[in-house]
N, C-alpha and C positions, 0 to 999 in steps of 0.2 A: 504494500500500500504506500501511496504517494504521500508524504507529510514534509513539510516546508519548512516549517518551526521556523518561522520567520522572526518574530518577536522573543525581545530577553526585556525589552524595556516597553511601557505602557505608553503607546504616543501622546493619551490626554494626561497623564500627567507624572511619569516618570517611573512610576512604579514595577517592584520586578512582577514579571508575569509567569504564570503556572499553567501548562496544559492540563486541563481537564474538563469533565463533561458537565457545561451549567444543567440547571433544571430544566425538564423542559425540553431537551436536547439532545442528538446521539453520537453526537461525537466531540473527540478534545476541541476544544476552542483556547484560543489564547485570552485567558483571565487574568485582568490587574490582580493583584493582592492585595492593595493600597484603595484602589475606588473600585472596583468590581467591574469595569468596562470588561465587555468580551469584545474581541477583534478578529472578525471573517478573514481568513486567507482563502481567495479563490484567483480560480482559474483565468490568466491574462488571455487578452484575444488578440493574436499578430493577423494584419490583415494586407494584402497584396492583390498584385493581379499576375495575370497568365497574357503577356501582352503578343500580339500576331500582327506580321507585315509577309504580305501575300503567303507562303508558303515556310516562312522562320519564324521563330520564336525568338522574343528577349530574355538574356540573360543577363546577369552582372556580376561580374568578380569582387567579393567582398575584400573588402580593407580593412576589417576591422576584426576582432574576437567574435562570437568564434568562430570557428571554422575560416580564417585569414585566408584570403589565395583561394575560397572553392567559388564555383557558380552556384548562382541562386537565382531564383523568379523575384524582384523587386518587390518588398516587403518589408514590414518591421512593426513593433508593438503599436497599438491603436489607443490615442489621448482620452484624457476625456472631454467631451463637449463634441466629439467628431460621433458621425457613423462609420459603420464599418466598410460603406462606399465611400465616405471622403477621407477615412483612413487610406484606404488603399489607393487611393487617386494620390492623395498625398504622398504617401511613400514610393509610389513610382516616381511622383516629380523629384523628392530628394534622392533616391539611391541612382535612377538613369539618365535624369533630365529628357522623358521622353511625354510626347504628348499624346494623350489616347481619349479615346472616345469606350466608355467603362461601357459592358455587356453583362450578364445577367453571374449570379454569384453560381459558381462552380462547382468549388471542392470547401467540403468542411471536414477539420480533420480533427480529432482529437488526440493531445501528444499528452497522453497520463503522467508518464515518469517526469516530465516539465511543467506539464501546471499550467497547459496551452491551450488553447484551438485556436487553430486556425483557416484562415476565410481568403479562398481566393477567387477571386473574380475574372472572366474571359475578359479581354480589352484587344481592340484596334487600333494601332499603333497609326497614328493620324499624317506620319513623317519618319523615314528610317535615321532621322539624325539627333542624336541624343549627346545631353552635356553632364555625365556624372558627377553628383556631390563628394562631397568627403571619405564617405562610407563605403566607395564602388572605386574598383581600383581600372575597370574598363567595364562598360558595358558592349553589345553586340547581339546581330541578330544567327542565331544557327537554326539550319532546314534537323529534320530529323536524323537523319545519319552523321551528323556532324556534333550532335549532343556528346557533351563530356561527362557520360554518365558517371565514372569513377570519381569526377570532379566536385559530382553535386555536393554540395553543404550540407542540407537536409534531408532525409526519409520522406519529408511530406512534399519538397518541391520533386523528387521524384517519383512520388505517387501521380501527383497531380500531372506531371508530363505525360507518363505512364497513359493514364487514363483520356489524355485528350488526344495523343498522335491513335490510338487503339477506336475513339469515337470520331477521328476525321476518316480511317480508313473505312469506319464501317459506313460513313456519309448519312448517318440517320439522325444529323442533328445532335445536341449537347443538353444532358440532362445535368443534375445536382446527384455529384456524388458527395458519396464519406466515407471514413474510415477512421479504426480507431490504431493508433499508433502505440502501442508498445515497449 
């Protein structure tokens, strides 16, 4: 079982905190000791897209931890005050600097042993010419035989590859997949 034990300190007001199960409740929660606040650790939502220019796919070589140097589908943790379509519009603009026209949401994935899910969206890459942020060490478009599968970053960006080159060949249209990751 997945446990995060995020908390040693009580954010409202300093106090050490004790996993255990309030009333009422069926599982540890992080409990003040001091004021009795209980504080929710859940599940973060990374959200991206799956961006296409005629016949290739976007990738982008990450710059950053983790996974430095692998390719990834442009993504990253979702704000608050965003949805999870202008998360992902957004984190395409900072990781490729590419501009797209957002399509219907995709893949939902659930990453148990991270504390994730994530949401990825088809998009149409509006212009093949993109100006990576900080975080992207090249972006670029690859056709399918040209994917750096051993490259990928993530489990869930090649899930999501996976299942889209598998629903262009069968040409019957793109539904909403999931998966729970492991």
């Amino acid at each position: 079982m997945f446990l995060t034990r995020r908390f040693k300190h009580c954010p409202s007001c300093g106090g050490q905190v004790a996993y255990q199960v309030p009333a009422d409740d069926n599982r540890e929660r992080a409990t003040c000791t001091v004021c009795a606040a209980i504080h929710y650790e859940n599940p973060l939502n990374v959200v991206g897209t799956l961006p296409v220019w005629e016949e290739q796919v976007l990738l982008c070589k990450r710059a950053i931890e983790p996974r430095y140097g692998k390719w990834t589908l442009p993504a990253g943790f979702m704000e608050l005050g965003e949805t999870t379509a202008e998360g992902a519009l957004r984190e395409t603009d900072e990781e490729a600097g590419a501009r797209i026209e957002l399509q219907p949401l995709y893949c939902v994935h659930n990453v148990v042993q991270a504390g994730q899910v994530h949401f990825f969206y088809r998009a149409r890459l509006l212009s093949p010419a993109f100006n990576p942020g900080p975080e992207t060490l090249e972006a670029r478009l690859f056709s399918e035989d040209e994917i750096p599968w051993d490259e990928l970053a993530f489990r869930t960006v090649r899930e999501t590859l996976v299942r889209f080159f598998e629903d262009r060949r069968r040409g019957q249209g793109y539904g909403l997949h999931s998966a729970d990751i492991r």
